[in-house]
N, C-alpha and C positions, 0 to 999 in steps of 0.2 A: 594526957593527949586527947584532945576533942574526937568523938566519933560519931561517925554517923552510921543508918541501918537499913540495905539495902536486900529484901527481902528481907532473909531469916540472918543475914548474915550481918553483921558489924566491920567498921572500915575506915581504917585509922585518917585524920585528913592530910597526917603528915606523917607518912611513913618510912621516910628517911630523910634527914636531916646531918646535911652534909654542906653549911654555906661555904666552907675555904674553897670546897674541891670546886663546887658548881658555880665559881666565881671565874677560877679556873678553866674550870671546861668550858666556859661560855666563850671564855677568849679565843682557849686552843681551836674551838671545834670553827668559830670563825673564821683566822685563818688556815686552817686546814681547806676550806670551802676555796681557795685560792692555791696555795702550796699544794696540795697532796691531790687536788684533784674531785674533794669531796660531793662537788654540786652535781659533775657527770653519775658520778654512783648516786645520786638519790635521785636523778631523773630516771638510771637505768632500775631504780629501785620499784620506780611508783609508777613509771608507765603502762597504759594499758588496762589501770584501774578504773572501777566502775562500783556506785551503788554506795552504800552504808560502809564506811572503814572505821578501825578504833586502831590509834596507835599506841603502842604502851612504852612506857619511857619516853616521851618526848623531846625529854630535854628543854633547850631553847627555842625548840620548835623550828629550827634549819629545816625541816622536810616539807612545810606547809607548801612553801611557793611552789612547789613543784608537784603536786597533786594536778593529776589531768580535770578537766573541766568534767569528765563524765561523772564525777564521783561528788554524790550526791550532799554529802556528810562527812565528816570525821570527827569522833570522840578523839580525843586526847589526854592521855590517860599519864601521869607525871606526879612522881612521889615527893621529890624536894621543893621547898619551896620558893628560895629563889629563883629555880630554873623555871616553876611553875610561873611565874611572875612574867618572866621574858618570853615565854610561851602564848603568854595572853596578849603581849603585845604582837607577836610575831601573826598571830591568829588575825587580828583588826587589818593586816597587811594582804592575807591570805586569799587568792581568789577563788574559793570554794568556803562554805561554810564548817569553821574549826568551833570545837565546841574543847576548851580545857579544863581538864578536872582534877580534883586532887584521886588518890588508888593505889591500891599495891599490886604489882603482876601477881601475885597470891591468891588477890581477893577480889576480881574488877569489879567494881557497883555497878554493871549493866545485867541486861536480860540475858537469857539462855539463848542460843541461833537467831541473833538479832542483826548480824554484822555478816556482808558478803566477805569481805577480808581484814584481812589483822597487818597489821605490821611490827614489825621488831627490827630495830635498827640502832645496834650499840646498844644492847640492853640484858641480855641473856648473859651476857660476862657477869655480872652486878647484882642478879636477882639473890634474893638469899635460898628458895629453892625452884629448881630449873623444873624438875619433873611437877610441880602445884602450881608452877606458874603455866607450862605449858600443859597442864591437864586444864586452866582455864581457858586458855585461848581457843582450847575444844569444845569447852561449853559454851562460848559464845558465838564462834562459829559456827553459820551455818551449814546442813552437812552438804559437801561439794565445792563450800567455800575455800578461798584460797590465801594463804602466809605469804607474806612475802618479807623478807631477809634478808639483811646485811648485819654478819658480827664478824668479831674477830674471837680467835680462838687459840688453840692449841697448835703450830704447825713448826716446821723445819727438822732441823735435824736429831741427833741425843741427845748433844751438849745444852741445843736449844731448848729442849723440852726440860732438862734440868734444873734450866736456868729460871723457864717459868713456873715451875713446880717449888722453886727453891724460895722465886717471889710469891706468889700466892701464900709458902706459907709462915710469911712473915713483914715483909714493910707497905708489901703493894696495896692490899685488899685497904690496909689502913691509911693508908697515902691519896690512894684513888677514889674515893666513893664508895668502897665496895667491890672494885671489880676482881678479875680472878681473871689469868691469862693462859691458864691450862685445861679447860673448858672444852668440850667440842659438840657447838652448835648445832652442827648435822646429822652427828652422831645421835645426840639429845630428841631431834623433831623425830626424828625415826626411830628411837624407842618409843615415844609419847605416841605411836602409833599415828602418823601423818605418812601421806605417801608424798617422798620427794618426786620433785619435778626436776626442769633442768636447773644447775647451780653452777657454778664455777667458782676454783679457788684464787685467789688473787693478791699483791702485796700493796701494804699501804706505808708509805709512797713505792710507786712503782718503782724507781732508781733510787739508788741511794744505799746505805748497809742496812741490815734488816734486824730491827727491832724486835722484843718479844710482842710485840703489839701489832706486827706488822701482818702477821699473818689472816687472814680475812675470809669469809665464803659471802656469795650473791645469788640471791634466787628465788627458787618458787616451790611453794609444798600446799598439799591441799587434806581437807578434811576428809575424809572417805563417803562417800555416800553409804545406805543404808542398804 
């Protein structure tokens, strides 16, 4: 696998290679932006931005169109490379300047406190480690700088925690890209030592029976200043 080397550090261009899933996801996550509701959570996701962003996981790049005008930049940071593909298109559509690259949440190829905010959006489910991936989003933020969040995770009741525990460890993770449905997103930024802000939990689709997927949180966490 080709690499590239970004300071002291090396960094795969393709660091996860997953064309079924990301053929897949491109579709779902499309209509979801219609059905479930998705486009209102990424405007409540990204409003209010400002300055320098890097998003990690991009995906399809569904969240460009909706970056406010204040915000000066965004890296785009996307390990697959199909989805990287449709990214770069999505980015020529974009009215702010998207900048798509290939990275692993692991390892990002950028500078240290380079980035007013991060974003993470469907992606912490997937990473293979949560705490290295969010001890990066630390290095690159700057300090004061602010996370802003939409995952899903871990939620409902026993049975349902079971059930995603039951997936995770066995057809899902190998089904899905990688993801993991018993996870807790919130729980994760606040050991990784970020101070939350306000957040909310939330169901995706709001009506409907609820899926191990469904469960969700929305919001805002920031770097600590010094």
């Amino acid at each position: 696998m080709p690499l590239r080397t970004v300071g002291s550090r090396k960094v795969a261009r393709d660091a996860v290679h997953h064309p079924l899933f990301a053929r897949y996801y491109a579709r779902a996550s499309v209509a979801a932006e219609r059905r479930m509701g998705m486009a209102g959570v990424r405007d409540r996701l990204l409003t209010g931005l400002s300055g320098r962003v890097i998003e990690i996981g991009a995906g399809n790049g569904l969240n460009f169109a909706h970056y406010p005008a204040a915000v000066s930049e965004v890296v785009a940071i996307e390990p697959e490379r199909s989805l990287r593909h449709l990214a770069v298109e999505s980015a020529l559509r974009a009215g702010v300047p998207v900048d798509v690259v290939p990275g692993a949440a692991e390892a990002l190829p950028v500078k240290s406190e380079a980035y007013d905010a991060v974003v993470l959006s469907l992606v912490l489910c997937s990473v293979r480690d949560v705490p290295r991936a969010l001890g990066e989003v630390r290095r690159v933020l700057r300090p004061g700088g602010q996370v802003r969040f939409f995952e899903h995770g871990r939620g409902g009741g026993g049975m349902m925690h079971l059930t995603q525990r039951a997936l995770d460890r066995t057809v899902w993770p190998l089904l899905n890209g990688g993801c993991h449905l018993h996870r807790d997103p919130v729980a994760a930024l606040r050991d990784a030592g970020f101070e939350l802000g306000p957040y909310r939990r939330l169901l995706m689709p709001e009506k409907g029976p609820r899926m191990p997927t469904s469960f969700c949180a929305l919001g805002t966490a920031w770097r600590p200043e010094p």
